[in-house]
LUMMIFI-521275 format. One record per residue: z, x, y of N, C-alpha, C, O, CB in turn. Coordinates in steps of 0.05 Angstrom, whole numbers. Glycine has a CB too. Example, Ala and Ser with C-alpha at 12.3 -4.5 7.8 and 13.67 -1.06 7.14 Angstrom:
% LUMMIFI-521275
[bator [156,264,-114],[156,246,-90],[156,264,-66],[169,285,-66],[181,226,-89]]
[bator [142,257,-45],[143,273,-21],[157,258,1],[161,268,23],[114,282,-12]]
% end
This chain:
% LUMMIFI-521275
[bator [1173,1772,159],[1146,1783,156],[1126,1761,152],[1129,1741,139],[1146,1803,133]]
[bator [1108,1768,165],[1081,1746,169],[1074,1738,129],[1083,1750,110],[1042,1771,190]]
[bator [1061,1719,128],[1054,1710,103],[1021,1716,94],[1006,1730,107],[1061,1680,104]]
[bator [1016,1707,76],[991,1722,62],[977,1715,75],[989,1696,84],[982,1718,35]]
[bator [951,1715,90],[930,1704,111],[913,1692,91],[909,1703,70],[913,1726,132]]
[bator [902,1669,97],[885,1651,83],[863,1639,104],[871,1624,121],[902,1628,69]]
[bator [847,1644,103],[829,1629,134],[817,1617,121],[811,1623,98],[808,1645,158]]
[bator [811,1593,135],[797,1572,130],[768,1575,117],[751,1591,125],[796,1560,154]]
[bator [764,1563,101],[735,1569,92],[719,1572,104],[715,1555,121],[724,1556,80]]
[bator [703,1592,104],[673,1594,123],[678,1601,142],[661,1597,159],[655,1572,129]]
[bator [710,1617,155],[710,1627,169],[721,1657,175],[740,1668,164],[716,1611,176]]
[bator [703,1670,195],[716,1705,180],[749,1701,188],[764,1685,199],[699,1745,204]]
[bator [751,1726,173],[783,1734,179],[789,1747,201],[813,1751,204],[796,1751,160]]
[bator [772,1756,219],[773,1769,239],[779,1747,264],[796,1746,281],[749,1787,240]]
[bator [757,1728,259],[761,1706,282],[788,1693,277],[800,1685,296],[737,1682,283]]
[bator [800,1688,245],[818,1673,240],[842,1687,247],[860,1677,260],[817,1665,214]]
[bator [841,1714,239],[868,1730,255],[873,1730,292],[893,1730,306],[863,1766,247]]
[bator [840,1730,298],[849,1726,333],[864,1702,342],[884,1702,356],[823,1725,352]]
[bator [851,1682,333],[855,1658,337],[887,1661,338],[898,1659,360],[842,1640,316]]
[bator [901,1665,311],[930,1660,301],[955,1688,322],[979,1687,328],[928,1667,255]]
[bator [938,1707,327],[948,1733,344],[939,1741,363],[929,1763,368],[948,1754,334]]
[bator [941,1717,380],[927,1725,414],[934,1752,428],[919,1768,440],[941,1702,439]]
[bator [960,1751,422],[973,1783,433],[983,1800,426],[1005,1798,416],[989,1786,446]]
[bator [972,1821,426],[997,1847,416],[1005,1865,434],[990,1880,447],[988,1867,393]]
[bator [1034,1863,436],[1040,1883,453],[1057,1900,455],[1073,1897,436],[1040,1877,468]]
[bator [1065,1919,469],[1065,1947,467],[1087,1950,491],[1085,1956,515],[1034,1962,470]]
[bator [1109,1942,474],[1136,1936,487],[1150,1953,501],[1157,1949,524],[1152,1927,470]]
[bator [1157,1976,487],[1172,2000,498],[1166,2026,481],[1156,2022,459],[1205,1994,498]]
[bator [1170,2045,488],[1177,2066,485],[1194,2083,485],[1208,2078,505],[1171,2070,488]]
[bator [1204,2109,473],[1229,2121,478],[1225,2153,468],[1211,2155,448],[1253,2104,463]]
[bator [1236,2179,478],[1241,2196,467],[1269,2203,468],[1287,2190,480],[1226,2212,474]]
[bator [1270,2222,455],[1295,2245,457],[1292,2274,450],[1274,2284,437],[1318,2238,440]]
[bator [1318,2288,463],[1311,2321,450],[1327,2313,426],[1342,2293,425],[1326,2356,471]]
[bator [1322,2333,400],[1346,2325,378],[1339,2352,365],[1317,2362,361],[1343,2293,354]]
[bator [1356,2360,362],[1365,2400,355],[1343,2413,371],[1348,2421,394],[1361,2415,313]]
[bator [1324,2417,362],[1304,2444,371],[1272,2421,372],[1248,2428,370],[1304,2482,337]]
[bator [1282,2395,375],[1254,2387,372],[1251,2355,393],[1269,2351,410],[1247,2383,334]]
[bator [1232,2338,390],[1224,2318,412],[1226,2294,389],[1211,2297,369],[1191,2325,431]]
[bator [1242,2269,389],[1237,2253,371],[1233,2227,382],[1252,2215,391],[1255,2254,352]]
[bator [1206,2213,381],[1194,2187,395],[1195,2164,375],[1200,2166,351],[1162,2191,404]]
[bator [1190,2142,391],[1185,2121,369],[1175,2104,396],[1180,2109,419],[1214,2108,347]]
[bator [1160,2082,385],[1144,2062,396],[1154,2027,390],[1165,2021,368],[1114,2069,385]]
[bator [1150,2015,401],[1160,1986,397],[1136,1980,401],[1122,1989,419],[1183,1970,415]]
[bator [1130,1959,379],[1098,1943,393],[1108,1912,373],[1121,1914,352],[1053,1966,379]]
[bator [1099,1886,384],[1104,1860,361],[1079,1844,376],[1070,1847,399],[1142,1840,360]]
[bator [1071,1827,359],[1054,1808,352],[1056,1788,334],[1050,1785,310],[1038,1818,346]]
[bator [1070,1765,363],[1080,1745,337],[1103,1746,324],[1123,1755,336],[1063,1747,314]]
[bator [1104,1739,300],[1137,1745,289],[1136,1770,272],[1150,1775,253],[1152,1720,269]]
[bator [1112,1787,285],[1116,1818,262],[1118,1843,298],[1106,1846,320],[1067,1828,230]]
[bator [1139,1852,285],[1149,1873,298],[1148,1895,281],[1150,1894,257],[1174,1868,309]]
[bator [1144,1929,305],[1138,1950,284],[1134,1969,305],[1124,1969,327],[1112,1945,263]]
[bator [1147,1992,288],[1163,2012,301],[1151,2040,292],[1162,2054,275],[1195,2008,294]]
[bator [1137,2044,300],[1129,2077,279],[1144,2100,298],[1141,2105,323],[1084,2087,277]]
[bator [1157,2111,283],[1160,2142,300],[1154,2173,290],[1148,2182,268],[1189,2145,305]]
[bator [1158,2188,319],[1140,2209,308],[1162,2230,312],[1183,2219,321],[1109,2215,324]]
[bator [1163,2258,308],[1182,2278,308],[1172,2301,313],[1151,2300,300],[1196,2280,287]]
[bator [1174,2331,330],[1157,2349,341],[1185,2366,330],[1208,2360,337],[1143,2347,376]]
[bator [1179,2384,316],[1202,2400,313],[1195,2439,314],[1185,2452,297],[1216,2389,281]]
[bator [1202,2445,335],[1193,2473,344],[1213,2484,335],[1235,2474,330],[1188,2481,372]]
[bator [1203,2516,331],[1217,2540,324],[1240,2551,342],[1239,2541,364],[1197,2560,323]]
[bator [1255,2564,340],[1270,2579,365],[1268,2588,372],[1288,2601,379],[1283,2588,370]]
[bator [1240,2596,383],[1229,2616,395],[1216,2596,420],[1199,2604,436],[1208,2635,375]]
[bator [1228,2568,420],[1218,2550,446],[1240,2538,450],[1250,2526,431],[1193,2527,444]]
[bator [1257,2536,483],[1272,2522,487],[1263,2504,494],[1249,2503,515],[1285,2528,498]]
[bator [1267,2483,478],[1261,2454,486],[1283,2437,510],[1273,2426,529],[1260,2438,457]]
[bator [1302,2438,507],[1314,2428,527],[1314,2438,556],[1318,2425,576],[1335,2427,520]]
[bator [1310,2461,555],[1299,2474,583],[1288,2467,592],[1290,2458,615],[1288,2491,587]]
[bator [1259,2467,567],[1232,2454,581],[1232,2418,587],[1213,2406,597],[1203,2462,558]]
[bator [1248,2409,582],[1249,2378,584],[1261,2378,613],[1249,2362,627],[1268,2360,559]]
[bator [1283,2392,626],[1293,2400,648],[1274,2393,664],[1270,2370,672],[1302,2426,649]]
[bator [1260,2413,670],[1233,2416,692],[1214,2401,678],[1193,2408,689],[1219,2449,698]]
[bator [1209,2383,659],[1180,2368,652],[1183,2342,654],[1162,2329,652],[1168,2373,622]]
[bator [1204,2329,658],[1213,2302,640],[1187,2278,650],[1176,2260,637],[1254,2289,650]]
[bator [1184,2283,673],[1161,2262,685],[1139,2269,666],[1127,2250,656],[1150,2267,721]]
[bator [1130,2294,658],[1104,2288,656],[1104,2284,624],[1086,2275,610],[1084,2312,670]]
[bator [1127,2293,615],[1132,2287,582],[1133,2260,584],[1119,2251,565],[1161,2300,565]]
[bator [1146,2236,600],[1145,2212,602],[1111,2201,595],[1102,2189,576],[1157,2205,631]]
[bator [1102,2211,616],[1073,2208,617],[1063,2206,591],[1057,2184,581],[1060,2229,630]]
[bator [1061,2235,577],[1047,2239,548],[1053,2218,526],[1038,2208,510],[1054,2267,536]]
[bator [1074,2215,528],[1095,2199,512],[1083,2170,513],[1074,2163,491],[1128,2201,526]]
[bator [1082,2152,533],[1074,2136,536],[1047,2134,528],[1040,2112,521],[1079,2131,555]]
[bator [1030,2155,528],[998,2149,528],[996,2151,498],[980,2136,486],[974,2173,547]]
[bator [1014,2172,480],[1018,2180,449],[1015,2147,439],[994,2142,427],[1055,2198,440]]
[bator [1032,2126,444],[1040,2103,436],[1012,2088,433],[1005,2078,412],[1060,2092,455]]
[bator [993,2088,463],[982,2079,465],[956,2085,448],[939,2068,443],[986,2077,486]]
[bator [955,2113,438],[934,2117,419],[950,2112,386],[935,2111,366],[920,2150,425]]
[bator [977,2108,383],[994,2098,364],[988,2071,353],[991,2064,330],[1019,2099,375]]
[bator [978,2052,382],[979,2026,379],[964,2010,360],[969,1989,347],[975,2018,401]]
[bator [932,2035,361],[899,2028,355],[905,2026,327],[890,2012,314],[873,2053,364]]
[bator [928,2042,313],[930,2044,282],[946,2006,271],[945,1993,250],[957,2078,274]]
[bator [956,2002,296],[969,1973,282],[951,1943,297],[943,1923,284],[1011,1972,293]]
[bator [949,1948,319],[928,1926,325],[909,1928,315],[893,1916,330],[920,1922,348]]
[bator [896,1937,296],[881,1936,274],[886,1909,259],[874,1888,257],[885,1959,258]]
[bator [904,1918,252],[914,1888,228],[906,1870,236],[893,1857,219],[943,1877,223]]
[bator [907,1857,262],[903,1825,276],[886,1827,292],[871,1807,294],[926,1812,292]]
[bator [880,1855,310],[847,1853,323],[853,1828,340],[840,1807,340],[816,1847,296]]
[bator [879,1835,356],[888,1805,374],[863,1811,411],[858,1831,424],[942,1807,384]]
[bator [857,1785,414],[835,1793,435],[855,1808,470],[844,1817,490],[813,1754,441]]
[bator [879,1805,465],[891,1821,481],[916,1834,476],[933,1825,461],[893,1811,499]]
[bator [918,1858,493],[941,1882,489],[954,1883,511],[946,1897,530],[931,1912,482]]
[bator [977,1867,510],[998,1870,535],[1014,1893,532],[1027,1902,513],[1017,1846,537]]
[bator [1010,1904,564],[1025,1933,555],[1050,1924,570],[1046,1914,592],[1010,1968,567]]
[bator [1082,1928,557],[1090,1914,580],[1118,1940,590],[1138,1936,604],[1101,1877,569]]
[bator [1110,1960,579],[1131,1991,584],[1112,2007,609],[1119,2029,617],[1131,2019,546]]
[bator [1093,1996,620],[1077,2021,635],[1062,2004,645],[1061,1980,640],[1063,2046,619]]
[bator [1041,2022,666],[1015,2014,686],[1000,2032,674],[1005,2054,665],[1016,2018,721]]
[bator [975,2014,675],[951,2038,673],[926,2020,696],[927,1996,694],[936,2044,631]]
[bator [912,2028,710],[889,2029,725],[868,2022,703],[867,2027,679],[885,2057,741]]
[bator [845,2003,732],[820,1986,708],[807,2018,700],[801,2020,676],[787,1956,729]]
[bator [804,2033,711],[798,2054,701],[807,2074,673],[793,2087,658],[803,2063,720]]
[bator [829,2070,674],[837,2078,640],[843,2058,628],[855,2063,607],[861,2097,634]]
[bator [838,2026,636],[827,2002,619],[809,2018,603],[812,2030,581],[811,1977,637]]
[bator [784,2017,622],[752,2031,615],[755,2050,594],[744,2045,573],[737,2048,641]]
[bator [769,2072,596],[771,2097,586],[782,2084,557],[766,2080,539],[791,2120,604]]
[bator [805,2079,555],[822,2061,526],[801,2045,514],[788,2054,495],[851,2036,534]]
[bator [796,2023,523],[772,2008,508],[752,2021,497],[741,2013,476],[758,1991,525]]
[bator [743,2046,511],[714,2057,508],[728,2074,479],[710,2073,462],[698,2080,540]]
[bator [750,2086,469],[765,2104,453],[766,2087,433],[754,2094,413],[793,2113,463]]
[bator [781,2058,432],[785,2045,411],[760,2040,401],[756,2050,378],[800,2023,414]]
[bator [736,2024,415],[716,2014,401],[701,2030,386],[696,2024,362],[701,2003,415]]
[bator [692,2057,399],[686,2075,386],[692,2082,366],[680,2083,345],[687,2087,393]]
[bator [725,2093,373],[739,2099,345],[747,2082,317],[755,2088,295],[762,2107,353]]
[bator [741,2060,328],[740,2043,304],[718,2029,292],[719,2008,279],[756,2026,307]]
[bator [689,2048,303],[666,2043,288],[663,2034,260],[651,2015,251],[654,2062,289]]
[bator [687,2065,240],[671,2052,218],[692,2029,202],[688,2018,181],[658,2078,196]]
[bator [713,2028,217],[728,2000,221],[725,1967,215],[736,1950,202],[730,2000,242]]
[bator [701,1973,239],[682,1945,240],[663,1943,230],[653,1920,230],[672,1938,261]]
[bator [646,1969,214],[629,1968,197],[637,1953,169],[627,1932,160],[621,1993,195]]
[bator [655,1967,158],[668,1965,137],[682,1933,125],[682,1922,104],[688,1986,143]]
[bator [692,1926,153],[696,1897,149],[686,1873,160],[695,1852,170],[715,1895,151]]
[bator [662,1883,155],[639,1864,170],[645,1856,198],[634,1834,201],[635,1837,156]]
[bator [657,1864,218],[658,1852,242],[634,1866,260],[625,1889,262],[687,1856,255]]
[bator [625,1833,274],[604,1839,292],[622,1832,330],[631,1810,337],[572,1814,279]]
[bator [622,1855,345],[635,1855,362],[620,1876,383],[602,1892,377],[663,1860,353]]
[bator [632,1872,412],[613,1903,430],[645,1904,450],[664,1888,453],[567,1894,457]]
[bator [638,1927,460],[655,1935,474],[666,1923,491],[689,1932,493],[649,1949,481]]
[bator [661,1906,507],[665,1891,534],[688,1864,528],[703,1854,544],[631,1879,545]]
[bator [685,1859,500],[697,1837,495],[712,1839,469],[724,1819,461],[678,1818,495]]
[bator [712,1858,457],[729,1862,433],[761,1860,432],[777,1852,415],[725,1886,426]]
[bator [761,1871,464],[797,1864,469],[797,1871,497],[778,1885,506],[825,1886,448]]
[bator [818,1863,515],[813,1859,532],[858,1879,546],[879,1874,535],[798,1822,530]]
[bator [856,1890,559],[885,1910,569],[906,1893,592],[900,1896,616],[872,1944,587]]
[bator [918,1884,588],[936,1874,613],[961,1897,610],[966,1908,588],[947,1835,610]]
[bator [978,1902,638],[995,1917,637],[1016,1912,664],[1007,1901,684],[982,1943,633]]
[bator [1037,1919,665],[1056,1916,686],[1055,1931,700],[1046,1953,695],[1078,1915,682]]
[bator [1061,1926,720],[1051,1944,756],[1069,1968,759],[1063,1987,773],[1059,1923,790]]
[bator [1095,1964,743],[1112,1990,741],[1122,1998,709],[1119,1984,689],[1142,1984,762]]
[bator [1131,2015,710],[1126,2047,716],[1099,2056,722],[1081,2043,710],[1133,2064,692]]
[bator [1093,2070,734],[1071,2080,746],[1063,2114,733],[1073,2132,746],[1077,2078,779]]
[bator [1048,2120,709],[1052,2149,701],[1032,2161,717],[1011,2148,717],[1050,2157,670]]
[bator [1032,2177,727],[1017,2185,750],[1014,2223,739],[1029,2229,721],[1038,2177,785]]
[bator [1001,2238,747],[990,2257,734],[1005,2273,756],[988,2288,767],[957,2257,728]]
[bator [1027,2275,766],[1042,2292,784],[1050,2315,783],[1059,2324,804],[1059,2284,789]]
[bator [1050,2331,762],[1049,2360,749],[1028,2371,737],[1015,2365,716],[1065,2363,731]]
[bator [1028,2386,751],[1008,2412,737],[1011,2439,729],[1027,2454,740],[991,2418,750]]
[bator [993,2446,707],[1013,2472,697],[990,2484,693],[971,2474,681],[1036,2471,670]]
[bator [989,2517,705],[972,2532,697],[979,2546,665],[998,2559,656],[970,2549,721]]
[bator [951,2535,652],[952,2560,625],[957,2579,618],[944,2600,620],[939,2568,617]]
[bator [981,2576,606],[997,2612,600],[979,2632,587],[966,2632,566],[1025,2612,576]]
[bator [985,2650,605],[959,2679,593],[965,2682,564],[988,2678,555],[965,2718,609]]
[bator [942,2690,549],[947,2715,526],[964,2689,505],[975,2700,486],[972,2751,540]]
[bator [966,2666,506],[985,2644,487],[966,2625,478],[954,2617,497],[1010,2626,503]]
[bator [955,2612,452],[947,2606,434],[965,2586,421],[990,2589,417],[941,2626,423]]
[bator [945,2559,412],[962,2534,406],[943,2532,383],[920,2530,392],[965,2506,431]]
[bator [944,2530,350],[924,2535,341],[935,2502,316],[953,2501,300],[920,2573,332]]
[bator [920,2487,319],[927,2463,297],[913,2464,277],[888,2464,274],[925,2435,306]]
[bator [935,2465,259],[920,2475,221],[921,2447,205],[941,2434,201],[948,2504,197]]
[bator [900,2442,199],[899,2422,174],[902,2419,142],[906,2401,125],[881,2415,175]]
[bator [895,2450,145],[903,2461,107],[868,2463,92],[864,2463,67],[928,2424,83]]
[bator [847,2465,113],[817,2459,105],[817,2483,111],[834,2495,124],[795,2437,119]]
[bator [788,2497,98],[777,2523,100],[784,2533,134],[798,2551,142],[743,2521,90]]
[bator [763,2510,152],[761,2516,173],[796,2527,183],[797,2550,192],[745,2490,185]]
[bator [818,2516,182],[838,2532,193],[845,2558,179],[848,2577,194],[860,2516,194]]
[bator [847,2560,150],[845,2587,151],[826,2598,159],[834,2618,171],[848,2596,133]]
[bator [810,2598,159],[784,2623,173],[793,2628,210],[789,2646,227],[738,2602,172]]
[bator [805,2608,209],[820,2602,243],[831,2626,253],[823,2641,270],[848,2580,245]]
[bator [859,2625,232],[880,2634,227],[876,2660,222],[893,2676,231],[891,2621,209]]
[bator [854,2672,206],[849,2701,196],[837,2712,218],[850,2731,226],[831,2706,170]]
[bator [816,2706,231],[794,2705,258],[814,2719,285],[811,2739,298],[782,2664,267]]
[bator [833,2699,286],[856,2701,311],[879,2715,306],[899,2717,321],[867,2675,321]]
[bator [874,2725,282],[904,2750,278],[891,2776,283],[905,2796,287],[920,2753,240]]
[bator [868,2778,284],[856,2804,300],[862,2800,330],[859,2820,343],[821,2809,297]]
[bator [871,2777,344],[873,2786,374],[902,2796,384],[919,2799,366],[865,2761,394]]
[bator [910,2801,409],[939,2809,404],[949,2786,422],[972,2790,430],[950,2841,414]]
[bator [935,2757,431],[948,2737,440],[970,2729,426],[970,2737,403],[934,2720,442]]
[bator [991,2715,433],[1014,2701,421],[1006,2677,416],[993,2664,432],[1038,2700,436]]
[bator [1015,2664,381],[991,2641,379],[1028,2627,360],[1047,2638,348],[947,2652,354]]
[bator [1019,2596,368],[1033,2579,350],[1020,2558,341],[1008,2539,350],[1053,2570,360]]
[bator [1027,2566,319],[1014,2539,293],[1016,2519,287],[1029,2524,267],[1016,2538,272]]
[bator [1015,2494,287],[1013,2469,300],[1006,2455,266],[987,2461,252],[986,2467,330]]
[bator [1025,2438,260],[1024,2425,228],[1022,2402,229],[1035,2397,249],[1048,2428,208]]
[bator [1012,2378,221],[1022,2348,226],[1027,2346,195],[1013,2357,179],[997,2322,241]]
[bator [1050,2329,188],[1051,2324,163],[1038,2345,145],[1018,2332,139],[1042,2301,159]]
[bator [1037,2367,134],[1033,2381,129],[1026,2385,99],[1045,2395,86],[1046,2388,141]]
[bator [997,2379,81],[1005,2383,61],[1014,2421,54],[1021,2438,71],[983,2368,47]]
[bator [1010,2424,28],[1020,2457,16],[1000,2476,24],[1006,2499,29],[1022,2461,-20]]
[bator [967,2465,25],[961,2485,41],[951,2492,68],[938,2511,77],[951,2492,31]]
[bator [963,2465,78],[975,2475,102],[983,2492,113],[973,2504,133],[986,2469,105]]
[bator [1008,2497,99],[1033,2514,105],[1023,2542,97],[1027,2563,109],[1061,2504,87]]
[bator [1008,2536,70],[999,2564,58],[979,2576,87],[984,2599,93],[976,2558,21]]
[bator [962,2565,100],[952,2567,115],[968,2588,142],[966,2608,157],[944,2541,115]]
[bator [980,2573,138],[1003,2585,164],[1023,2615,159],[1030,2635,173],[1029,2558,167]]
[bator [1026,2608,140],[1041,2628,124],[1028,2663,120],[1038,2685,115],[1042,2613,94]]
[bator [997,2653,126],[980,2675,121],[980,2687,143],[975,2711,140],[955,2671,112]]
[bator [985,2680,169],[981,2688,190],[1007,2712,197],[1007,2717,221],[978,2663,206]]
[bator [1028,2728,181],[1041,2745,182],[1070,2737,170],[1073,2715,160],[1039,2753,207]]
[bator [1087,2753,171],[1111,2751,160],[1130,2738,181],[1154,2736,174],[1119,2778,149]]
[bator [1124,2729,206],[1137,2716,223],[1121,2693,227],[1119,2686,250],[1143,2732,245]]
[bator [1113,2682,213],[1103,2658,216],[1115,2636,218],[1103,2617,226],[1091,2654,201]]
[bator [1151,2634,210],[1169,2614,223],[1174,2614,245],[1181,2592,253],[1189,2611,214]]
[bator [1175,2631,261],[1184,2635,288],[1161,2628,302],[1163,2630,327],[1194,2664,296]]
[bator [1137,2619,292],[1110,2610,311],[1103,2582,299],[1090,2566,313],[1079,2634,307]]
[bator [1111,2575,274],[1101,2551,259],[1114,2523,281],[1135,2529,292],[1116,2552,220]]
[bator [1106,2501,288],[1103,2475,301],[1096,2455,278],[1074,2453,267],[1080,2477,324]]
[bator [1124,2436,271],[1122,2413,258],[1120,2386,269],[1137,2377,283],[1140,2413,246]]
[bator [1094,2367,261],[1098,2338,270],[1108,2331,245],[1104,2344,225],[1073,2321,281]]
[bator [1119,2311,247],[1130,2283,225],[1123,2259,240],[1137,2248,257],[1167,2279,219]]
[bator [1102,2252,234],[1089,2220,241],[1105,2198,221],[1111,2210,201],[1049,2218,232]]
[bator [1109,2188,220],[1124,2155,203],[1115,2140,208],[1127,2130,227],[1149,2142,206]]
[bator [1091,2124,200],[1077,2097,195],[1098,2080,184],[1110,2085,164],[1052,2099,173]]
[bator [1101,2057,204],[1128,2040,207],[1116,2018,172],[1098,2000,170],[1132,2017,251]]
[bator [1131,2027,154],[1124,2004,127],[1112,1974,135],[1092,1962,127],[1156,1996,108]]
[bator [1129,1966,151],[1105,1939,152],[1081,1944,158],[1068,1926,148],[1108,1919,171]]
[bator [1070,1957,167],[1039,1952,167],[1031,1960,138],[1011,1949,129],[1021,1970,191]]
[bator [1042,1975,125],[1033,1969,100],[1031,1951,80],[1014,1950,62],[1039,1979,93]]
[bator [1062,1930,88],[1056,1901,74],[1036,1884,76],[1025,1871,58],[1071,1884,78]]
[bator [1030,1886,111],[1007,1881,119],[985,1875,107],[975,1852,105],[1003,1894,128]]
[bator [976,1903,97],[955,1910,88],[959,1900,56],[938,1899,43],[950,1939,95]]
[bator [984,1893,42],[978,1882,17],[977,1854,19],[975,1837,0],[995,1891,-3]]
[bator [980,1851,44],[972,1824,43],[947,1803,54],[947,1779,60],[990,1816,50]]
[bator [929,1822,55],[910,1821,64],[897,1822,97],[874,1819,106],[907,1805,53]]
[bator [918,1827,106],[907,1839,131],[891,1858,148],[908,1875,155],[917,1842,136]]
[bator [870,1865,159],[852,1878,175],[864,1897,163],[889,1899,162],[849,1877,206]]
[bator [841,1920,147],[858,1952,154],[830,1969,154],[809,1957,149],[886,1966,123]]
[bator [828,2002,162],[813,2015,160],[821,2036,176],[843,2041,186],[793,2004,162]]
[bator [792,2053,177],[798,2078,190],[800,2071,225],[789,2054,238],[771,2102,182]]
[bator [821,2093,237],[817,2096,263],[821,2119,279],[823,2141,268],[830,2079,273]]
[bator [822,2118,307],[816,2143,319],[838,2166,314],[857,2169,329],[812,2138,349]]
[bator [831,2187,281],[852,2197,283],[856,2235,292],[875,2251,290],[861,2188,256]]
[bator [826,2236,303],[819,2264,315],[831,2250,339],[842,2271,344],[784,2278,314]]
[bator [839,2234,359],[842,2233,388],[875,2229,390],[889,2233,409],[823,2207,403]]
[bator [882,2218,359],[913,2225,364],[923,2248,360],[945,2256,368],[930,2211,349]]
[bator [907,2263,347],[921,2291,338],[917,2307,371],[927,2329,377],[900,2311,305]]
[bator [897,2290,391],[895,2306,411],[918,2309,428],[929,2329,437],[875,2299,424]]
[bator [923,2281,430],[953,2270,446],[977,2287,441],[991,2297,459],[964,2241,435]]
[bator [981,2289,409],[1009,2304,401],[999,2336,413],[1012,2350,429],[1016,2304,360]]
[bator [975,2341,401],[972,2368,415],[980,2374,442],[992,2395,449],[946,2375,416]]
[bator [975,2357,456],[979,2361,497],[1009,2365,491],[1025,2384,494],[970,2326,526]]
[bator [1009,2344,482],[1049,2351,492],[1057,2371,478],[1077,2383,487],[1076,2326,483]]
[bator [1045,2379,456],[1066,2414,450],[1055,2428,461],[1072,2445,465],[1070,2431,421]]
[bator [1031,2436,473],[1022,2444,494],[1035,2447,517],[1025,2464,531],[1006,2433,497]]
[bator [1057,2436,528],[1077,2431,544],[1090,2452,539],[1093,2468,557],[1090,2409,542]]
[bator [1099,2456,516],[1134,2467,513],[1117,2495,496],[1133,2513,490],[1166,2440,487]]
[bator [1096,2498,489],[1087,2524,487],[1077,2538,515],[1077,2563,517],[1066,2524,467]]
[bator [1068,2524,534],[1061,2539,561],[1090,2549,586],[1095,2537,607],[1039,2513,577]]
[bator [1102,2570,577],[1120,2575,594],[1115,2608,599],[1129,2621,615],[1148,2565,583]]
% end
């Protein structure tokens, strides 16, 4: 594990971390089915710190998941890969290295554009917070390998009358939750880490609320937390656009 960062006097820590972490990159990826659910993890290193966060989707039995991996696997590849890539924004934080070698996938200067335009944004109050003065064009810069190629080759029309509803445990989802039990659509409830009223949240929505309830388990890989006690880059980041990502893909295996 990397050692305490000390930059040179009079110089920020931001320039001093680029300088020392030219690259981070974004090595591989992987899923699997495992009982009734989807379990990912990401490889990304920079330097001599390597780090692994994984995530876990665990549906009800009221969704065959291995079915649906049958007929999806390309485009679950797809999601999977792009999950990582909004996964990544939480750890290249730390070092804010001026490039991100992707070296599991292709992406087009075009979803260059699109990624860059996501991170910078999303890590507004990021760069506020720790004094960095930076603009979009040059904050970091995407290289990537010419193959695998995820290509948008499936399409799925929106299942009638079915409802994907993601609860946070805030007023706004119960009022959600109460609002949409007057319709007679079929709706599944969507948890990330879930605190109690969360669940309480979910729970309200009828007495079969296990047979509709949808669990993430995100795992923030511990080193970046040493990281961070050791003085490394930390702050907020884009975490409404990851919850979007996990959403698409259960979106998948609820649209049948």
């Amino acid at each position: 594990m990397a050692a305490k960062i000390k930059p040179a006097k009079g110089v920020q820590l931001f320039d001093h971390l680029r300088e020392k972490y030219p690259e981070f990159v974004y090595q591989s990826f992987e899923w699997e089915v495992q009982k009734n659910g989807i379990a990912m993890a990401f490889n990304f290193a920079c330097s001599e710190i390597t780090l692994r966060p994984t995530s876990t989707i665990l549906f009800p039995k009221s969704i065959e998941v291995s079915k649906m991996v049958r007929s999806r696997k390309k485009f679950i590849d797809n999601i999977v890969f792009n999950i990582g890539l909004i996964e990544l924004v939480s750890y290249w934080k730390a070092t804010c290295s001026p490039v991100i070698q992707i070296e599991c996938g292709s992406i087009t200067k075009a979803q260059e554009k699109w990624w860059k335009h996501l991170y910078y944004h999303g890590l507004g109050e990021f760069f506020y917070l720790n004094n960095i003065s930076t603009d979009e064009d040059s904050f970091v810069s995407m290289q990537s390998a010419k193959q695998p190629k995820f290509e948008c080759n499936q399409r799925f029309k929106p299942a009638e009358n079915k409802l994907l509803v993601p609860i946070g445990g805030g007023k706004d989802s119960l009022a959600s939750v109460h609002i949409l039990s007057e319709t007679k659509d079929e709706k599944y409830y969507l948890l990330k880490n879930p605190t109690q009223a969360a669940k309480d949240s979910a729970k309200s929505s009828g007495k079969d609320h296990a047979r509709k309830t949808i669990f993430i388990k995100r795992v923030i890989d511990r080193k970046l937390l040493a990281l961070n006690a050791q003085g490394y880059l930390n702050g907020h980041t884009p975490f409404s656009a990851m919850l979007a990502f996990y959403t698409t893909l259960t979106s998948v295996f609820c649209n049948t």
